[in-house]
C-alpha positions in Angstrom: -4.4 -32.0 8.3 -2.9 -34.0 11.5 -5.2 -34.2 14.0 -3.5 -32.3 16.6 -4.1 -29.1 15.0 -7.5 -30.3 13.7 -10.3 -27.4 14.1 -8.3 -24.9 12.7 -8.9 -22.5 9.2 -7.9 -22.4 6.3 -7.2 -18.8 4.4 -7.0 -18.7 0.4 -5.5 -15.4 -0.1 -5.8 -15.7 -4.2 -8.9 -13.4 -4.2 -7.5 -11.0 -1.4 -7.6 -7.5 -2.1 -6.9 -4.1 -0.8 -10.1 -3.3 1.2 -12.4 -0.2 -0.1 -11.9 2.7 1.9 -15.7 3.3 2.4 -15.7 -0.5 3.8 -12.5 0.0 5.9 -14.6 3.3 7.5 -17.9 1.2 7.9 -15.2 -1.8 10.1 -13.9 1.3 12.0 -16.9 2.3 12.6 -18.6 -0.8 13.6 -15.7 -1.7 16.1 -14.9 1.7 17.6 -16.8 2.6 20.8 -15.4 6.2 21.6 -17.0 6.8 25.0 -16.3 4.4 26.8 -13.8 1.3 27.9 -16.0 -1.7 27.9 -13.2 -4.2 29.4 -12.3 -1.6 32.2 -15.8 -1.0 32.8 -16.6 -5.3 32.7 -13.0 -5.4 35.5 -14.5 -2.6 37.7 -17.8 -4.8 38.0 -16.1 -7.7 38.7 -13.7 -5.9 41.3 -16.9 -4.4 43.3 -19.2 -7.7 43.2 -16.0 -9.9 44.5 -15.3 -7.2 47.2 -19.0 -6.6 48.1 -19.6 -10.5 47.9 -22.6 -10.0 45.5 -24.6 -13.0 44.4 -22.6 -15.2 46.1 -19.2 -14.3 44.9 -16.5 -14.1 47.4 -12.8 -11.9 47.5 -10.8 -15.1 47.6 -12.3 -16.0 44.2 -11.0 -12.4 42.6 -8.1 -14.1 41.0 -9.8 -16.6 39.0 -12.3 -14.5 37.8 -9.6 -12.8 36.4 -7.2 -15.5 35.0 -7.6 -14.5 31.7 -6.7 -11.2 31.4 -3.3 -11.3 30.6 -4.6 -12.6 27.2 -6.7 -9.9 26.7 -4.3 -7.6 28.1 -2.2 -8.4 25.1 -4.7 -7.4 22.7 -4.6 -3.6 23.5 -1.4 -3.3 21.4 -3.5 -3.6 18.8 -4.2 -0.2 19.4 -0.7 0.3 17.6 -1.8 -1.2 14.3 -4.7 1.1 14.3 -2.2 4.1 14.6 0.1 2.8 12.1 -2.7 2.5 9.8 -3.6 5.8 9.6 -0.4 7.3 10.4 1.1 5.6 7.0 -1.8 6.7 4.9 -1.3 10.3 6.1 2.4 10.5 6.0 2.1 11.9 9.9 5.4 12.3 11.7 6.9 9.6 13.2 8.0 11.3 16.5 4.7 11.5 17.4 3.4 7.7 15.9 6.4 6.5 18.7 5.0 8.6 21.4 1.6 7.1 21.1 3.3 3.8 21.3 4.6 4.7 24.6 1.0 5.8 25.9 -0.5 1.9 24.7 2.6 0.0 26.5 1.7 2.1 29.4 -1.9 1.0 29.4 -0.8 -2.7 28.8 1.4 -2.3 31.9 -1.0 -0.9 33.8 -3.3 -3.4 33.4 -0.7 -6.0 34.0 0.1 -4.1 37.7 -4.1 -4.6 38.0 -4.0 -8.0 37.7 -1.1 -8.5 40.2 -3.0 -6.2 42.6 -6.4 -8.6 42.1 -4.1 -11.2 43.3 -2.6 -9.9 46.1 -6.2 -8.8 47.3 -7.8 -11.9 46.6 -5.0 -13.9 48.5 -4.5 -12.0 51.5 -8.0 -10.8 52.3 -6.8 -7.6 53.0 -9.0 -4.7 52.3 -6.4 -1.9 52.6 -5.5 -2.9 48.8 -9.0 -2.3 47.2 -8.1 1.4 47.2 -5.1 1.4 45.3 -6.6 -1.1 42.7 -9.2 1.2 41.9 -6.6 3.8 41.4 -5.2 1.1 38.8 -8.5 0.7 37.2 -8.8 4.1 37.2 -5.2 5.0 35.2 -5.9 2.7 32.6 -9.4 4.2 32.2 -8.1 7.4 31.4 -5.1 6.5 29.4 -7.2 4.1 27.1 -9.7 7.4 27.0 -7.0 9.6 25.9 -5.5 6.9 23.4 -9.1 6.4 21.6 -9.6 10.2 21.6 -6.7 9.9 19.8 -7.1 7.4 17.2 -10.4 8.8 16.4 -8.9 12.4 15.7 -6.8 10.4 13.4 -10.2 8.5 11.8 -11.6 12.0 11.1 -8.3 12.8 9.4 -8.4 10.1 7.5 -12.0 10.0 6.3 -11.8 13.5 5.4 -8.3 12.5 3.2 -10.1 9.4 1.1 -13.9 11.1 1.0 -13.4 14.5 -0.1 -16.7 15.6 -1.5 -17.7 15.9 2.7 -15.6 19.1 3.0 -17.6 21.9 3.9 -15.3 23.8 1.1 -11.8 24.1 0.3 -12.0 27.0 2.3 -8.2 27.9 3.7 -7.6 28.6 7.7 -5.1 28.2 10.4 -5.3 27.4 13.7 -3.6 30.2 17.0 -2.7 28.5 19.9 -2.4 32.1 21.9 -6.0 31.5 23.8 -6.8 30.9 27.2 -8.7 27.2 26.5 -5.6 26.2 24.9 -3.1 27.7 27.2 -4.5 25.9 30.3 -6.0 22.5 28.7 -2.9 21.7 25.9 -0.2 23.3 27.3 0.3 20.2 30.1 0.8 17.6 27.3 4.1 16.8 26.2 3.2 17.0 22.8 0.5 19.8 23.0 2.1 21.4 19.7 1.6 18.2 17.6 -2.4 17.2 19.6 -3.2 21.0 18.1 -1.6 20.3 14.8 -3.8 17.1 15.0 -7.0 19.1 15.1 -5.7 21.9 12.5 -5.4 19.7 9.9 -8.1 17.6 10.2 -10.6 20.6 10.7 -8.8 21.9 7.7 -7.4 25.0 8.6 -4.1 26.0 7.4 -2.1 27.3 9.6 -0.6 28.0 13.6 -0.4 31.3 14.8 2.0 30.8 18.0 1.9 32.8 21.0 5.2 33.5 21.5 4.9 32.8 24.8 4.8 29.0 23.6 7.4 29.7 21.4 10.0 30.6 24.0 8.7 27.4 25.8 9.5 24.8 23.1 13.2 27.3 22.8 14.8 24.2 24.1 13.2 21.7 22.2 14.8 21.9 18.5 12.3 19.3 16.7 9.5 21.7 17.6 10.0 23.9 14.9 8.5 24.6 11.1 9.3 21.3 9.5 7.3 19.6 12.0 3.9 21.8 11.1 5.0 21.1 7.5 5.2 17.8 7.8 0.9 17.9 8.7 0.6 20.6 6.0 0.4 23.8 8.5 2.6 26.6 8.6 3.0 29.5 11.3 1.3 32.7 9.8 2.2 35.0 12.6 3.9 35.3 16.1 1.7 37.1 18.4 4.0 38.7 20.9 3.5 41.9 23.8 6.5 44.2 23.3 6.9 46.7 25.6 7.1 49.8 23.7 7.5 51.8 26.6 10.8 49.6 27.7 14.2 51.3 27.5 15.6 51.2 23.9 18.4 48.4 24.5 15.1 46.0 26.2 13.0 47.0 23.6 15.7 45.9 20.4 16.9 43.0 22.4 13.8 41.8 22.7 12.2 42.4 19.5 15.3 40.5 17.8 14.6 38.2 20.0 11.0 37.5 18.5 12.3 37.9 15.1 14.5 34.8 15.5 11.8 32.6 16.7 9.8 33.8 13.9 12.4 33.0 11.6 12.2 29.2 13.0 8.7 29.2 12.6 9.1 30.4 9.1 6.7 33.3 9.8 6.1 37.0 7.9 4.0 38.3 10.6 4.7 40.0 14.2 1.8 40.9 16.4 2.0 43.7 19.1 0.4 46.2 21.0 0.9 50.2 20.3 1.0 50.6 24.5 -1.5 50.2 27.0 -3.3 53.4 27.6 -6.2 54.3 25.8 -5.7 56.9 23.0 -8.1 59.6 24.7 -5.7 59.8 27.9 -2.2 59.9 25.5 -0.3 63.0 25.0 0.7 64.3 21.9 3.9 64.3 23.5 3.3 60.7 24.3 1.7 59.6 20.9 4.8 60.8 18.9 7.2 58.5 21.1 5.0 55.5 20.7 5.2 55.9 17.3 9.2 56.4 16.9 9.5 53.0 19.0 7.4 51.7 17.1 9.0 52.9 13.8 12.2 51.5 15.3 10.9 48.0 16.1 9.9 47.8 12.1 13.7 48.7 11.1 14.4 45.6 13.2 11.9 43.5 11.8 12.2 44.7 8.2 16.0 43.2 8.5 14.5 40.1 8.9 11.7 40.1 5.9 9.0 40.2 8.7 6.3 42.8 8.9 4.9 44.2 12.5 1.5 44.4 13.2 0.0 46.8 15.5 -3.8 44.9 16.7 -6.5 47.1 16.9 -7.7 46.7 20.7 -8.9 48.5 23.4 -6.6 50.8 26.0 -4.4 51.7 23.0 -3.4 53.7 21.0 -5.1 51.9 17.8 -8.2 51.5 20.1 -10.4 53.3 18.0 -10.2 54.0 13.5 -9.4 57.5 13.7 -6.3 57.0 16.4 -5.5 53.8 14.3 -4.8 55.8 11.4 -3.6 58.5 12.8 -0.6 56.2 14.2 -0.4 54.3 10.6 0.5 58.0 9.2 2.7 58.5 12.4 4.9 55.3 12.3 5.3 55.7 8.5 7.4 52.5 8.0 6.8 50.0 4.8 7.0 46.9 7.8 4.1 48.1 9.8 0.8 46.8 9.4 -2.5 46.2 10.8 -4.2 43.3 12.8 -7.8 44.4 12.3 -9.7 42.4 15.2 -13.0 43.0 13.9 -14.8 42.9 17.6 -12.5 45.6 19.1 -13.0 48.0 15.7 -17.1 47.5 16.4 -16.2 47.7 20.3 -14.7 51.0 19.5 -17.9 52.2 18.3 -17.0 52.0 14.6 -18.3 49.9 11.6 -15.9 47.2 10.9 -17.3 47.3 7.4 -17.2 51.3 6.8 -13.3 51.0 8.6 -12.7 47.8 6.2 -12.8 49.5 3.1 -10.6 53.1 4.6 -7.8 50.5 6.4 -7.8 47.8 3.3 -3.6 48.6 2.0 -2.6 48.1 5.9 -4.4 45.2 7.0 -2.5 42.1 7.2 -4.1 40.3 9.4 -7.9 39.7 10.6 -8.7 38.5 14.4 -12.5 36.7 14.2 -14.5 36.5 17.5 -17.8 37.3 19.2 -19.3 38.6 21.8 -23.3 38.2 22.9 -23.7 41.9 23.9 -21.9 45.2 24.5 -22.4 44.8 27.9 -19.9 41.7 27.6 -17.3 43.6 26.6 -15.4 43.5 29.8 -15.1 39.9 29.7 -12.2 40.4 27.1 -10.0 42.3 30.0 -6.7 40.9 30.0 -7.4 41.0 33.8 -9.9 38.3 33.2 -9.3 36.9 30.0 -5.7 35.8 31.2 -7.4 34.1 34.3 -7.4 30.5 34.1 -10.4 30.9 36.8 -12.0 34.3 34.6 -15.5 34.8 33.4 -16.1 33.5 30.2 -20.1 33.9 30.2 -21.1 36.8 27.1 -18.8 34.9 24.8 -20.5 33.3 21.8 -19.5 31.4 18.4 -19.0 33.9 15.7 -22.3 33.3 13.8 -24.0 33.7 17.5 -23.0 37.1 18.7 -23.5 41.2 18.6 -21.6 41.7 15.6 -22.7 40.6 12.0 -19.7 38.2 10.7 -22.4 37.6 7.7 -21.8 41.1 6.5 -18.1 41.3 7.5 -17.3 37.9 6.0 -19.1 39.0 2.9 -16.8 41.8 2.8 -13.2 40.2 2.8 -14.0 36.4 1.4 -13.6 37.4 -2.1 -9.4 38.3 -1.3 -7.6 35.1 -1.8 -4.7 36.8 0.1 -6.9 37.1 3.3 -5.0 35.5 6.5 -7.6 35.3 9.4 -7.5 33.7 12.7 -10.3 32.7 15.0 -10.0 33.1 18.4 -12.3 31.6 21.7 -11.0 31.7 24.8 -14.0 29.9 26.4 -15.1 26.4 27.1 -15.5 23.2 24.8 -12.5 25.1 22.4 -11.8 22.3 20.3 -15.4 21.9 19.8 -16.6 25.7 19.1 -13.6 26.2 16.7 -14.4 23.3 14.8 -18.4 24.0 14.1 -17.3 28.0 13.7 -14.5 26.4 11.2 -17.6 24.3 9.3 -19.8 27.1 9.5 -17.5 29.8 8.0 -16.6 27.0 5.2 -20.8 26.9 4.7 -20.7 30.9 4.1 -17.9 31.1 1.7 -18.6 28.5 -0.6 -18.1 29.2 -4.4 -16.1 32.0 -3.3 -12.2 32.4 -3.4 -11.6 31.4 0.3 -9.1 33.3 2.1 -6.4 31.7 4.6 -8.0 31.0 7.8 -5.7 30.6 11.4 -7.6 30.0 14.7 -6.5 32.1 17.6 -6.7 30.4 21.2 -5.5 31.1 24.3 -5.9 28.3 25.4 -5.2 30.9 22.1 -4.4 34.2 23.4 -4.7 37.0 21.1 -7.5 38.9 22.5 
């Protein structure tokens, strides 16, 4: 070896091997610290000692304690091999693998424009600058935040793919984005659809329902369709859509071909409405039979398509109670219509979802999952407050938590492997709650025949 590189290594690769994945998880693990940034945190120490002249240190000096930096600066695109990792072992879409790109060069420049800011603070004295530093410090905090929450999504993914046997079951789901957590947290991303695609598959649920409110949003956006949720193994069971069945005839069709087509992009079966807004009791007879023909007339539309409509059983309706729900099934009379049985609203109705189960079984299509702490609650799930990014959300529990017993409802429809059901929360912590109600459903149906599970936000909507 010449002396002027003396010091160096040596590598013999003839016994290198593919790592194991249990020691690849263990180096992940080892290296990964998710909550916080330490060399932000070390740079905002140095920053407020040189500017408070602690121990000593004076704001001239700023710039050479930072020198070296720009060599560790350099380091956070290894970020990028972390991503590509992962994102090759699960065969993730590569639109997204570039977008995450873009976020870690932001972070490296960001840090770069820090460095330059030290400088001009430590050179000209001037404390007018400490102000937008920190706002630089700041920045990259929360973009290396959001780019670690990242790759650890895509850890869990990944651990979950190579160490199977740690699956709560193979039980099937899908994930809703119509809820009110998702609708104000997600919907600000430029890639909310693929960060909720993210979580879906790696809290293994099975599916999107889209709110088509979302839907019409990404219109423009032709890559956001059903070959991107394939590509992550999700598909879109159901549009969940509000159409106004009191609207002339010519809004009404326009606008319920309208949903069709999007549903036909998303690849979806299923059509979620409302049969009006007024509460059976106060509906004419008069009244009843018109709600009925529209809604008659919106499954001849759908039909065409090969997509069934589904009325949802919910308060201030005319399906807000069994009886009236059945009464309209007989009414509308139409091979396309079917029922969303939201299992809170038939208990909130004052009947047994169980008893009502085993009457409505040939028209259900669809089950909506949530909870509630007690009947006095109930009003937190008016669309007046519900819809409310600033609403109440206190009375709302996780489904094992609540008034009504999913143990004994769950029991009831596990055993149909053609179950589709969605959960829905529309409080805080979403991702959170849907995943533990995700794990604990998987806990209650294991040896059975799982049925399809989707998650309904809003942050889902569907309530």
């Amino acid at each position: 070896m010449q002396p002027t590189v003396g010091g160096g290594y040596v590598f013999d690769r003839a016994q290198a091997r593919v790592p194991d994945a249990a020691d690849l998880r263990a180096y992940f693990e080892a290296c990964f610290v998710p909550d916080r940034n330490p060399l932000i945190g070390s740079l905002r120490e140095i920053v407020t000692a040189h500017v408070e002249a602690r121990d000593g240190t004076r704001l001239e000096d700023l710039d050479l304690a930072l020198r070296e930096l720009p060599v560790i600066t350099i380091r956070k695109y290894a970020y990028e091999h972390g991503f590509a990792f992962f994102w090759r072992a699960l065969k993730l879409p590569a639109v997204e693998f570039d977008l995450w790109c873009d976020e870690i060069e932001a972070l490296v420049n960001e840090l770069k424009t820090l460095q330059y800011a030290c400088m001009k603070l430590s050179q000209t004295g001037d404390r007018a600058h400490v102000a937008p530093l920190l706002k630089h410090l700041n920045e990259a905090d929360r973009l290396e935040s959001k780019i670690k929450g990242k790759l650890g999504e895509i850890f869990d993914l990944w651990c979950r793919q190579q160490f199977p046997a740690v699956l709560d079951t193979p039980y099937q789901g899908g994930l809703c984005d119509e809820g009110l957590a998702l609708h104000h947290h997600l919907s600000p991303s430029p890639d909310f659809l693929g960060e909720i695609a993210t979580f879906a598959r790696a809290n293994d649920f099975q599916g999107i329902e889209l709110w088509a409110a979302h839907g019409r949003n990404m219109a423009q956006q032709p890559d956001r369709n059903a070959d991107l949720l394939s590509a992550f193994g999700l598909s879109v069971p159901m549009i969940s859509d509000y159409l106004p069945v009191d609207a002339d005839r010519l809004t009404l069709e326009r606008q319920a071909t309208d949903v069709c087509r999007m549903a036909r992009r998303w690849r979806a079966g299923k059509i979620r409405t409302f049969a009006g807004n007024r509460a059976s009791a106060s509906v004419s007879a008069e009244e009843r039979r018109s709600i009925a023909r529209r809604l008659r007339d919106i499954c001849a539309i759908t039909a065409d398509f090969g997509i069934h409509l589904l009325v949802e059983i919910h308060p201030n309706t005319l399906a807000d109670t069994a009886a009236s729900t059945l009464e309209l099934i007989d009414a509308v009379d139409h091979p396309f219509f079917a029922i969303n049985f939201d299992t809170l609203h038939v208990w909130e109705g004052g009947d047994d979802p169980v008893a009502v189960h085993r009457t409505m079984k040939p028209f259900i299509r669809h089950y909506h999952l949530k909870n509630i702490r007690d009947r006095s609650d109930l009003d937190v799930f008016e669309p007046a407050n519900v819809y409310a990014a600033s609403g109440r959300r206190e009375g709302m529990t996780p489904l094992f938590q609540g008034a009504v017993d999913y143990m004994r409802f769950l029991g009831e429809i596990s055993d149909d492997p053609e179950t589709e059901v969605s959960l829905e929360w529309f409080g805080p912590n979403c991702m959170d709650v849907l995943r533990k109600d995700r794990r604990a459903i998987g806990h209650f149906v294991e040896r059975r025949e799982p049925p399809r599970l989707s998650v309904n936000f809003l942050g889902a909507m569907s309530s």
